[in-house]
C-alpha positions as CSV (number, residue, x, y, z in Angstrom):
1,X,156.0,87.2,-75.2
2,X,152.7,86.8,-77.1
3,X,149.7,87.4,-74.4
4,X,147.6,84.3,-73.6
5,X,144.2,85.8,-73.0
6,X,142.8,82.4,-71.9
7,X,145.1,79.3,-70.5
8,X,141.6,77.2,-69.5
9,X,139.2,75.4,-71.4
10,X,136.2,77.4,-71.9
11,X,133.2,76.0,-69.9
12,X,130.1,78.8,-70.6
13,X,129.7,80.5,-73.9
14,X,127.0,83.3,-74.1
15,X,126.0,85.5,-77.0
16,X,124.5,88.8,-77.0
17,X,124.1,90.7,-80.0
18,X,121.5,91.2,-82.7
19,X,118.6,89.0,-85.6
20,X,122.3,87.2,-87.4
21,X,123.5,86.2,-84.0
22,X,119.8,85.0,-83.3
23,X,120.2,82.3,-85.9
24,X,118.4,85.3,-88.4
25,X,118.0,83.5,-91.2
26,X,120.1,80.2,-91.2
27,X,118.0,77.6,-92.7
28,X,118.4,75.7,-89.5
29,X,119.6,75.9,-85.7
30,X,123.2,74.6,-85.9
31,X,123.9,76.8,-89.0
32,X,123.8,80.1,-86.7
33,X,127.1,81.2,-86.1
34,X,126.7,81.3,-82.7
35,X,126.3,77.2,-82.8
36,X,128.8,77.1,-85.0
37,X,131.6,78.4,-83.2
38,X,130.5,76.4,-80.1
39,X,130.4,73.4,-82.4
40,X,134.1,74.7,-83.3
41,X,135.4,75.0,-79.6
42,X,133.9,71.8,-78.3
43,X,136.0,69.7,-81.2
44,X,139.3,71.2,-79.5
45,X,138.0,70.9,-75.9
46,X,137.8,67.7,-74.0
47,X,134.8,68.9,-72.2
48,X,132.2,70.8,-74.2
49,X,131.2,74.5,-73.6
50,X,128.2,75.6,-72.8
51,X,126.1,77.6,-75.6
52,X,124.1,79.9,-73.9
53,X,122.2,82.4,-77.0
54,X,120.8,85.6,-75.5
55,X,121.0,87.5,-78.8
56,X,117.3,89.0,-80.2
57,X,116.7,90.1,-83.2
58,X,115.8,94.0,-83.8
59,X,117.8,95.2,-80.2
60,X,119.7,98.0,-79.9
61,X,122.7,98.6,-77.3
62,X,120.7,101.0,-75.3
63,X,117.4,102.9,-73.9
64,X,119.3,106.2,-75.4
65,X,119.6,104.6,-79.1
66,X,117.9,106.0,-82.0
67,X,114.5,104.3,-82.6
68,X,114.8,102.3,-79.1
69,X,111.1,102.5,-78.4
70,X,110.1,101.5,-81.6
71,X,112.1,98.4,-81.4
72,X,109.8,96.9,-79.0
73,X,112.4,95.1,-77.2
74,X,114.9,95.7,-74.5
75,X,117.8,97.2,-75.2
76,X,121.6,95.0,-74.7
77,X,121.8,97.1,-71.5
78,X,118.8,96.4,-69.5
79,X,119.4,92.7,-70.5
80,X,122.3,92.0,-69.1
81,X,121.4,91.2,-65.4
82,X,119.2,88.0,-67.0
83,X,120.9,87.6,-70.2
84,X,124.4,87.9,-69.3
85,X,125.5,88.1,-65.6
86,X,123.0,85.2,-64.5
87,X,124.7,83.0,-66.2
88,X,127.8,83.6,-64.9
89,X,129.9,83.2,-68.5
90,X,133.8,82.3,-69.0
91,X,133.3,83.5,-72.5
92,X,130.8,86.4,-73.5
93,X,131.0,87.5,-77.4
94,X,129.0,90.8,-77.8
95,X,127.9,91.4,-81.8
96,X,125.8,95.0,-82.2
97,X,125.8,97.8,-84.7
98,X,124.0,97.0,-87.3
99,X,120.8,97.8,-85.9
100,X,122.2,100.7,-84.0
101,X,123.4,102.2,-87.6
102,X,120.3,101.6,-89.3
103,X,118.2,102.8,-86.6
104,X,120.3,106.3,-86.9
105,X,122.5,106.0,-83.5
106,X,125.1,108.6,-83.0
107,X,128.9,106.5,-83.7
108,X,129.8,108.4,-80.6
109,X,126.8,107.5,-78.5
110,X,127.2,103.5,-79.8
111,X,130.5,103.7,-78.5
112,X,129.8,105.3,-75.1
113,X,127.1,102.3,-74.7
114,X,129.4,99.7,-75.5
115,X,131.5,100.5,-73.3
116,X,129.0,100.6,-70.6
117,X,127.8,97.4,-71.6
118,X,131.5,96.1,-71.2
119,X,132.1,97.8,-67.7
120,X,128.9,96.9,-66.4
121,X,129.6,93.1,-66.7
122,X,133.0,93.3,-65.4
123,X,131.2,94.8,-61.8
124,X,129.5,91.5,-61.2
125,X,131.9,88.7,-63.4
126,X,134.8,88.3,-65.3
127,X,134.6,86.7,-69.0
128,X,137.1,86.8,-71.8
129,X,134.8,89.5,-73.8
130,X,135.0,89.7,-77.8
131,X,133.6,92.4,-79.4
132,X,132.2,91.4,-83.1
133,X,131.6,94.6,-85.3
134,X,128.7,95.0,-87.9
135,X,128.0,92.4,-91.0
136,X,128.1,93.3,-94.1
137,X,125.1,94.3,-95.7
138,X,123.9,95.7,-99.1
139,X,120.1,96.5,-98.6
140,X,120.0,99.5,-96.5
141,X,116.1,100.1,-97.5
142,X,115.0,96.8,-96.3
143,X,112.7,96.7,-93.1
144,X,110.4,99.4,-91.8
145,X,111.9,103.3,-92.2
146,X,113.6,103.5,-88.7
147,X,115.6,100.8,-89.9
148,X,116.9,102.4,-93.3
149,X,119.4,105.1,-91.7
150,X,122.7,103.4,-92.9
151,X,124.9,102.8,-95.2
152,X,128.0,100.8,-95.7
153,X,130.2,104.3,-95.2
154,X,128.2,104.1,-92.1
155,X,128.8,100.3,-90.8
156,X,132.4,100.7,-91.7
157,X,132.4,103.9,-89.3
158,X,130.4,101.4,-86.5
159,X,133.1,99.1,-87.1
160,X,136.0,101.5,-86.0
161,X,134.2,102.6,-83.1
162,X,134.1,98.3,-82.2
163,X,137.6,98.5,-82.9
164,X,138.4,101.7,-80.6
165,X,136.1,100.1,-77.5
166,X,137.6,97.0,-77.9
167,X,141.2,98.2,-77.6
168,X,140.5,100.7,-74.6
169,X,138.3,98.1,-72.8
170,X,140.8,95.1,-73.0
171,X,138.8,93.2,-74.8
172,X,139.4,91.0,-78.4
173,X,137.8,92.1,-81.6
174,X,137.0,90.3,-84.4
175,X,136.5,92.3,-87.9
176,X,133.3,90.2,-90.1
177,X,132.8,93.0,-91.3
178,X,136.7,92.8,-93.3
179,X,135.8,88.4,-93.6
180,X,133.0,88.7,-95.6
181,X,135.4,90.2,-98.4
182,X,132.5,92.2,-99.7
183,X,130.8,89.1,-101.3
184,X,127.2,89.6,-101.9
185,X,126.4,85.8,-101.9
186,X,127.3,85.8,-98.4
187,X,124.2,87.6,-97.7
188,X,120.7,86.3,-97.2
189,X,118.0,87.3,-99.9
190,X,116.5,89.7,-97.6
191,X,119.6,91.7,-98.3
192,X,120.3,92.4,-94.0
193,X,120.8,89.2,-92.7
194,X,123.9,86.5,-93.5
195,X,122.8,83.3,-95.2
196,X,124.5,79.7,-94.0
197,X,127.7,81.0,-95.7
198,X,128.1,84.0,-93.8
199,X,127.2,82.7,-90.8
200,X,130.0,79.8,-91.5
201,X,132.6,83.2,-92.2
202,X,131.3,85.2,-89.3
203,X,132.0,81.6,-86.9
204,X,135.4,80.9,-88.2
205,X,136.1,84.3,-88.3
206,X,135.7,84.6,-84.3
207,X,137.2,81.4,-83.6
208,X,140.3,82.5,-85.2
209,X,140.5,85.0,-82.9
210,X,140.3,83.1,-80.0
211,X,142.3,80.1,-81.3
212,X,145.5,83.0,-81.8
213,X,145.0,84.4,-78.7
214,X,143.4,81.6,-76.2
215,X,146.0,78.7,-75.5
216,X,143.2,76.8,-73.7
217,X,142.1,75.9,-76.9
218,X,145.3,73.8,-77.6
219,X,145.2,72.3,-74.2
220,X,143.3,68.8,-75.1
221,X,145.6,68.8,-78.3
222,X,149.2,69.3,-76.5
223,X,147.9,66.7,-73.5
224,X,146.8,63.7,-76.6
225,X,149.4,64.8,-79.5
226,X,152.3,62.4,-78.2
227,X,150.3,59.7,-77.7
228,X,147.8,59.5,-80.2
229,X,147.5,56.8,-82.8
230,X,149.5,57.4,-86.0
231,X,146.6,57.3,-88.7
232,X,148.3,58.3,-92.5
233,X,149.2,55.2,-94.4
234,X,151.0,56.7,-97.5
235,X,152.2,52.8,-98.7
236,X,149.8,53.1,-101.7
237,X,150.7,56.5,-103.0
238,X,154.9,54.8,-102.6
239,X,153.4,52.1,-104.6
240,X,152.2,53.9,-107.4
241,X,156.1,54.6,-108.0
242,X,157.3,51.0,-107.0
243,X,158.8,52.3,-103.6
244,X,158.9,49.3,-100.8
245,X,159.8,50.3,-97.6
246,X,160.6,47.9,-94.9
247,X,161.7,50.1,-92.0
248,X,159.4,51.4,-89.5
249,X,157.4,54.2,-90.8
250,X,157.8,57.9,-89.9
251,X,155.5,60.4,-89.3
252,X,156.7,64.1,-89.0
């Protein structure tokens, strides 16, 4: 039988990742994917999740990545007692390695730190944990120089090594990488980030993940379905073609 990863409804949601999981650049706060796919839970819940965003844009998974002290910030890491664990998630989505593979990060290093990052949340609680690989991206000169190490040979390498930590950890994957289809317009003008149409892909993209794998998203559905009001009224359409009916209509 098909493993249900999640029977409940989710209650917290937090994000930790990168700038694009910030909100980097939507035109405006509900366009971020993280919103989105909150937006997209809570329309399938019958009591809304909590959106807690701990992404920040620049970070790097850890003190031992390339360029870390140039970033200026603290690495995914040292965040996770405040930005993670204290908030005591159901649901934790974890999006690096684009900066990591711009900054010049060993693959193998990224890897180790991820699953670090993944282990050192499961000592202190327990939440269904999807691992979101790198965007697409087709301006690897962009930024200041410790930022233009990678290449899309590079984020595709990044992505595998998602894959590989996501599969040994227990944890669900989702591949944005593969959903942006390679479509430039996708991508904002800065060339890095995802405009509001990537940030739509990159949302549905994770929510189809959890929607094939988390049957507490069908819950509210399954509990209304037989007793919900019948809505289509095709009597028009029949019209058009001088069909009268006068039984009781049915809805399959």
């Amino acid at each position: 039988m098909k493993r249900d990863w999640h029977p409940e409804e989710f209650r917290k949601l937090v994000v930790l990742g990168e700038s694009t999981a910030a909100g980097g650049w939507s035109t405006r706060p509900e366009r971020c994917w993280a919103s989105i796919l909150a937006a997209l839970i809570n329309d399938l819940q019958a009591e809304p999740v909590v959106l807690v965003n701990s992404a920040i844009g620049g970070n790097v998974v850890s003190a031992r990545s390339a360029h870390y002290v140039e970033s200026g910030r603290p690495a995914a890491l040292e965040r996770l007692d405040k930005h993670v664990i204290a908030h005591r998630p159901d649901l934790l989505v974890i999006a690096y390695g684009l900066n990591d593979s711009r900054a010049g990060t060993p693959v193998e290093l990224f890897a180790e730190e991820m699953t670090n990052i993944v282990r050192q949340v499961r000592l202190h609680v327990q939440p269904l944990m999807v691992l979101v690989g790198p965007y697409y991206v087709i301006d690897f000169a962009r930024g200041a120089p410790i930022w233009s190490n990678g290449s899309l040979e590079l984020l595709h390498q990044f992505n595998q090594a998602t894959v590989a930590v996501a599969a040994k950890e227990d944890c669900l994957y989702a591949d944005v990488l593969t959903a942006s289809g390679g479509a430039d317009w996708m991508v904002h003008y800065d060339g890095v980030h995802q405009n509001d149409l990537g940030h739509r892909v990159i949302a549905n993209c994770i929510f189809e993940v959890l929607a094939q794998n988390c049957s507490g998203l069908a819950r509210h559905t399954r509990e209304i379905e037989r007793t919900a009001p019948r809505w289509r009224d095709e009597s028009a359409l029949k019209a058009d073609y001088g069909v009268v009916s006068t039984k009781a209509p049915f809805f399959p």
